[in-house]
Each structure stands twice: as structure tokens, then as C-alpha cells.
C-alpha positions as CSV (number, residue, x, y, z in Angstrom):
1,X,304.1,270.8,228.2
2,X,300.6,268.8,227.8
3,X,297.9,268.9,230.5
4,X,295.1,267.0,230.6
5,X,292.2,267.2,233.4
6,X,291.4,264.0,233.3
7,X,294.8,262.6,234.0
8,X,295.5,265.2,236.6
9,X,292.3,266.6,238.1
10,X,293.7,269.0,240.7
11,X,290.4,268.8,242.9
12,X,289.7,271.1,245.6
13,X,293.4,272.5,244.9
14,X,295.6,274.9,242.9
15,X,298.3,273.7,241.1
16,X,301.0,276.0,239.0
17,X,303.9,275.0,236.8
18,X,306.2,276.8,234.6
19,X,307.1,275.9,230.9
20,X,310.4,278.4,230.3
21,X,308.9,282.1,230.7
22,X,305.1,280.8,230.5
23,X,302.8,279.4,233.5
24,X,300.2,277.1,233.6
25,X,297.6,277.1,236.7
26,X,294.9,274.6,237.7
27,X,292.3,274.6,240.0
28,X,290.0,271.3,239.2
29,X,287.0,272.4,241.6
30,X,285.3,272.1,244.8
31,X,283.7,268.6,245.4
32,X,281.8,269.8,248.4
33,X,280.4,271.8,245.6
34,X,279.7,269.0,243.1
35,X,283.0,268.8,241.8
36,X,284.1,265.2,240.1
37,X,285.5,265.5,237.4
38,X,288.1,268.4,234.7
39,X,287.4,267.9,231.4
40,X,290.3,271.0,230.4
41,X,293.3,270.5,228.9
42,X,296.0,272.5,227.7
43,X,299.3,272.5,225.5
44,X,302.4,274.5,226.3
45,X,305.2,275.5,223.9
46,X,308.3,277.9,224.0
47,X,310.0,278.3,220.6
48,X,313.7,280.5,220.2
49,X,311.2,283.4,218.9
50,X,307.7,282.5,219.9
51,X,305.4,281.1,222.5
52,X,302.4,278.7,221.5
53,X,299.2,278.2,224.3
54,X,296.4,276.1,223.7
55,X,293.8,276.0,226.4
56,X,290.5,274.1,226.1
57,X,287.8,273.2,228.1
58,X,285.4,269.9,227.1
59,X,281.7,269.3,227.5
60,X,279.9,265.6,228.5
61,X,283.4,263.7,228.7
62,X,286.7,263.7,228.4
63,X,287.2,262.5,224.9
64,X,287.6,265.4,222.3
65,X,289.9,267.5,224.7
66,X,292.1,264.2,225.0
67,X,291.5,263.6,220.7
68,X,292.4,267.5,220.1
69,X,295.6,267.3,222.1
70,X,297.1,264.3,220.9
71,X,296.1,265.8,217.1
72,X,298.0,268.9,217.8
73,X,300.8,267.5,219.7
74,X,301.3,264.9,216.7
75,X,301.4,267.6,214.2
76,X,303.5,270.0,216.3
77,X,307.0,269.3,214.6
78,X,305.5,270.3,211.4
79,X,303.9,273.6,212.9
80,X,307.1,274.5,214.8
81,X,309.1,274.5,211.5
82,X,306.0,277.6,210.1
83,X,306.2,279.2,213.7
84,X,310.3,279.4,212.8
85,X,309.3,281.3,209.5
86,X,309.6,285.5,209.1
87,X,306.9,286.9,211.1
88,X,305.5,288.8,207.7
89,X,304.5,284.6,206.7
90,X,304.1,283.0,210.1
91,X,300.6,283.8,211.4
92,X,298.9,283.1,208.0
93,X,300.6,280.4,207.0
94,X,300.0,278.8,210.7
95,X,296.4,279.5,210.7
96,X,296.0,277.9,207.3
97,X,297.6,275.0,209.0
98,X,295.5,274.6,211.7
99,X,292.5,275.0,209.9
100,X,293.5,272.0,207.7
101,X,294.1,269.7,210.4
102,X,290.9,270.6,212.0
103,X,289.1,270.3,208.7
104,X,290.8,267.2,207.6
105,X,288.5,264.1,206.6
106,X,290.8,262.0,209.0
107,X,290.0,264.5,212.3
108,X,286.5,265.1,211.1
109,X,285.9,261.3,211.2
110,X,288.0,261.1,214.4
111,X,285.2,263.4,216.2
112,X,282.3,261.1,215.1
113,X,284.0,258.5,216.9
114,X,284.3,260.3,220.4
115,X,281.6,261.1,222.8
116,X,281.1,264.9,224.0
117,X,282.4,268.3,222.8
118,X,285.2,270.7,223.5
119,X,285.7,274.7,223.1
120,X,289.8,275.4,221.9
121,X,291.8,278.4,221.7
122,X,295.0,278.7,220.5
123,X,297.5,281.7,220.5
124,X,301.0,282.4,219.1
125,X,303.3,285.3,220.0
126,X,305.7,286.0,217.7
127,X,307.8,288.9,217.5
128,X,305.6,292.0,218.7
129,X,302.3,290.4,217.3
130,X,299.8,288.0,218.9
131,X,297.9,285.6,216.6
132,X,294.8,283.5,218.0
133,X,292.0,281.4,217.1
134,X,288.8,280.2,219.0
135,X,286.5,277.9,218.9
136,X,283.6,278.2,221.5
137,X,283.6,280.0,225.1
138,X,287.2,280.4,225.9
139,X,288.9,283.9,226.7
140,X,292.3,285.4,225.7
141,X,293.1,288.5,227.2
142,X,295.8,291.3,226.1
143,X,296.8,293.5,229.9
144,X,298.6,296.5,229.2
145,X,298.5,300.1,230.7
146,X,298.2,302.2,228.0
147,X,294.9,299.4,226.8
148,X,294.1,299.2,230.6
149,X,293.2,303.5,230.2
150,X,291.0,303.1,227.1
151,X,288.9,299.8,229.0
152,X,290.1,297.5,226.2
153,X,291.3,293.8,227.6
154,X,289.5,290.7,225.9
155,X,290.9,289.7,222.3
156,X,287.6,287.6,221.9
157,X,284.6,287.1,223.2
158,X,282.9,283.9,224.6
159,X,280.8,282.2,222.0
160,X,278.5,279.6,223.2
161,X,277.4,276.4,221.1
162,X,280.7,276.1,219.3
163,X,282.7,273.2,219.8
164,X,285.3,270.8,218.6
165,X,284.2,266.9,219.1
166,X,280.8,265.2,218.5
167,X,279.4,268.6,218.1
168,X,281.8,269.8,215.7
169,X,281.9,273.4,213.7
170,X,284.0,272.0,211.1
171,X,281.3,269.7,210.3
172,X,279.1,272.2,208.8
173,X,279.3,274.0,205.6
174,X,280.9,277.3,206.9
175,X,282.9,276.5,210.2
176,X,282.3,279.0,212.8
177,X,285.3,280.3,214.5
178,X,286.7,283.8,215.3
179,X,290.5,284.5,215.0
180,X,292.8,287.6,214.7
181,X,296.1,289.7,214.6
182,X,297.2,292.6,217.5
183,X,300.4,294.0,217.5
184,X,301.8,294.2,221.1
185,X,302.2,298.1,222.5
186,X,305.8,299.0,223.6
187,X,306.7,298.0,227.3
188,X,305.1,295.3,229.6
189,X,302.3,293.3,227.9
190,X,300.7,290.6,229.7
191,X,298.8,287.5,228.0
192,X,295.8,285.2,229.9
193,X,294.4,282.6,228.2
194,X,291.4,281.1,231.0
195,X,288.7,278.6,230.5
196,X,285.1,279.3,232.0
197,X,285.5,278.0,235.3
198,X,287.0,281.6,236.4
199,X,284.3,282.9,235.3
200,X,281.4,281.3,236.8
201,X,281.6,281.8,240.5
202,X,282.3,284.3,243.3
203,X,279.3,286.7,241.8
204,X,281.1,286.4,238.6
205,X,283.3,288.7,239.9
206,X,286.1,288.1,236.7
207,X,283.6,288.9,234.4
208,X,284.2,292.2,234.8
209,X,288.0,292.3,233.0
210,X,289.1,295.2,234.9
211,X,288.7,293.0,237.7
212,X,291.2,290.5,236.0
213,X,293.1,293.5,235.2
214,X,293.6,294.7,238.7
215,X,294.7,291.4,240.1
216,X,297.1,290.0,237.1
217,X,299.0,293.6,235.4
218,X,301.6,294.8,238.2
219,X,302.6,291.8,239.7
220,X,304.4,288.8,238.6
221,X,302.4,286.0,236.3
222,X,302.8,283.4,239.4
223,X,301.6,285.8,241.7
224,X,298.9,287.1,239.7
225,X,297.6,283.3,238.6
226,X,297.7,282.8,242.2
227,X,295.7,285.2,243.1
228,X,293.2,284.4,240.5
229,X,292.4,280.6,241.4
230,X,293.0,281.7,245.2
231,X,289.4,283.7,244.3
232,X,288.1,280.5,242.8
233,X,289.0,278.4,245.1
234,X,287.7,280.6,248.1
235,X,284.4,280.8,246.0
236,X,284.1,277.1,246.1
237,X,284.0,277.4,242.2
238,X,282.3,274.0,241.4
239,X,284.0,274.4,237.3
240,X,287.5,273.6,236.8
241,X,289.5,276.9,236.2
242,X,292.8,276.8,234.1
243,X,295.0,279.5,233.3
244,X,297.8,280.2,230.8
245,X,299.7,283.1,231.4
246,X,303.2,284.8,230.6
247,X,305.0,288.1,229.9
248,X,306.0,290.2,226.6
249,X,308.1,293.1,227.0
250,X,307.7,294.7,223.7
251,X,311.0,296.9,222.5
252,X,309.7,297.6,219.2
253,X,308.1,300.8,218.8
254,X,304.4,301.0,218.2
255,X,303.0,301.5,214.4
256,X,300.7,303.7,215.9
257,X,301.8,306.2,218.8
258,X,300.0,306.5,221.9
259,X,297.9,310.1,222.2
């Protein structure tokens, strides 16, 4: 499944679909609030072992979300057949992947050509690990109880003035970017990818993860995707909010124990 805002704006509404076991929600902003236009975007992709999410969110037009999508979705034949590899080779050999396509003289000159900027974070889950890789102020979020009693939620952390597009970290001599490994606890573990726009309204209520804690872990993804946009929505959240959501229940037993 591809999404892109600026084909499908979802304006002063919430929109949710389903790709297999994962869930995509929209909510494209208020336009009594200044709302015009949603620059996110957002790829969708259920394997026979794995689950692939991108999510981003663009700056100042349209252009590099739409250029990112269509680079990845072109490639995505070619990255299925490494996501069908053992999981011991997968991640690493995926992330190397990426990273050449992003770093490619033909993408690199593709961004000069395009006007404004986009943050992008992808995520596999394979197995009982969860691989992902950000670029810019995106958020991926790991729910599950045993986490949930320590405080610990976000994989990443938001990191502003990092983008894909005009502005483009694989431009400069070291590329900035954060990515990483978890393995998945035994039992119910929920993933949330989200752009910004949940963020930034309603007192910044979801800034606070155990607030996005509270209302996604315990009931179902729909529900709990629901729920969250409902907030936006009734905040008259001007930003467009999208959400990528689904459920792992992990079998495998934990390298390390719980205490």
C-alpha cells in the first residue's frame, strides 16, 4: 500500500485502512485552523515473514515525499528478495541497501531537482527483531508491558534539520541518520510509527509517551489509531497526523529474562 497526502489529503477528517495485519491512519488537518494542504506519505508492505512501514512527513512542498516514494517503491522487488533472507543477514544487508539508494549519484541528483524537504523512517519486523532507520523528526515507538513498567517507549528520538530532498543529509560528507536493532519481548508487542502532526497540538498531550501508551497498548490497533487522531482531530490539530500501526505477538523467548 502507498499513500501520498497530496493525492489524498483527508482534511478535517480521519481516515483508516488496513494492509493484511497492519493499519494505516490519516488525519490531514483542520482548515478552520489553517489547514491546506498534507505533505506525508507513507508505504505499506506485508511479506510471508516480515512487515515493512515507511512513514514520512515533507517540508515546503510535496515533491521529495512524492520523489522518496516512488524511489522506494521502484526498488521494492529487489529489497523484498533481502527481507526473504535468514534473519541473522536481513537487517544489515537491508540497511546497506537503503543507504545505497539513498546515497546513489542518480537519487542525490534527483533531490536537486525537487523543491522542499522531507523527514523518512523506515522499519522492518522480522522474526522477533525490529530494524529501523530515520531521517529527521519522525517517531517509532515499541508498547509493551513489561517496557511500559521501566518507562521505556520511543525507539528514536525526533531530530530536527535532517531531511531527505533539497535539503538533503546524504549530500554532506557524513550523512546524518540514526538507525538500530531491538529484539521484541515475549507476548504482545505493539509498533507506532507517527509523523509530527500528533504531536503538535492538544497541549502536546502525546508528547508525553505514556500518554500514547495508555491509549494504544490494551486495545485493538484500529481502536487505539482511532483514538489517537480522534484527540487530533478534537484539538483542531492544524498538522497532518499519520499513523502506522500493527501487532507482534512474540513466541520466542527473550535473550534476556525479565527480573
Amino acid at each position: 500500500m502507498l499513500w501520498a497526502g497530496y493525492e489524498d489529503p483527508c482534511l478535517d477528517q480521519i481516515k483508516i485502512d488496513d494492509c493484511e495485519d497492519m493499519l494505516l491512519g490519516r488525519y490531514g488537518g483542520n482548515r478552520h485552523a489553517g489547514a491546506y494542504k498534507n505533505e506525508d506519505g507513507a508505504m505499506l508492505v506485508q511479506g510471508p515473514d516480515w512487515e515493512f512501514a515507511m512513514i514520512l512527513d515533507g517540508h515546503n512542498s510535496f515533491q521529495s515525499v512524492q520523489l522518496v516514494l516512488k524511489t522506494i517503491d521502484d526498488e521494492f522487488d529487489r529489497l523484498a528478495i533481502i527481507l526473504n533472507e535468514s534473519v541473522e543477514t536481513a537487517f544489515q544487508s537491508f540497511e546497506t541497501s537503503i543507504l545505497s539508494i539513498f546515497k546513489s549519484q542518480e537519487f542525490l541528483d534527483a533531490c536537486k531537482k525537487v523543491k522542499g524537504e522531507t523527514a523518512c523512517l523506515l522499519c522492518v519486523r522480522k522474526a522477533n527483531y525490529l530494524w529501523w532507520l530515520s531521517i529527521g523528526d519522525c517517531l517509532i515507538y515499541l508498547f509493551h508491558e513489561e517496557l511500559h513498567k521501566l518507562g521505556q517507549y520511543a525507539l528514536n528520538q525526533r531530530e530536527f534539520f535532517e531531511w531527505i530532498g533539497e535539503v538533503n543529509t546524504f549530500s554532506l560528507p557524513v550523512p546524518c541518520y540514526s538507525s538500530g536493532i531491538r529484539e521484541l519481548r515475549t507476548g504482545h508487542n505493539r509498533i507506532l510509527l507517527l509523523t509530527d502532526g500528533v504531536m503538535e497540538c492538544g497541549g502536546r498531550h502525546y508528547e508525553n509517551p505514556n500518554n500514547l501508551y495508555l491509549d494504544c497498548y490494551g486495545h485493538s490497533v484500529k481502536n487505539s489509531v482511532n483514538q489517537v487522531l480522534q484527540f487530533v482531530l478534537k484539538s483542531l490539530g492544524r498538522d497532518s497526523a499519520t499513523i502506522i500501526s500493527w501487532d507482534y505477538h512474540n513466541q520466542f523467548s527473550c535473550t534476556y529474562p525479565s527480573n
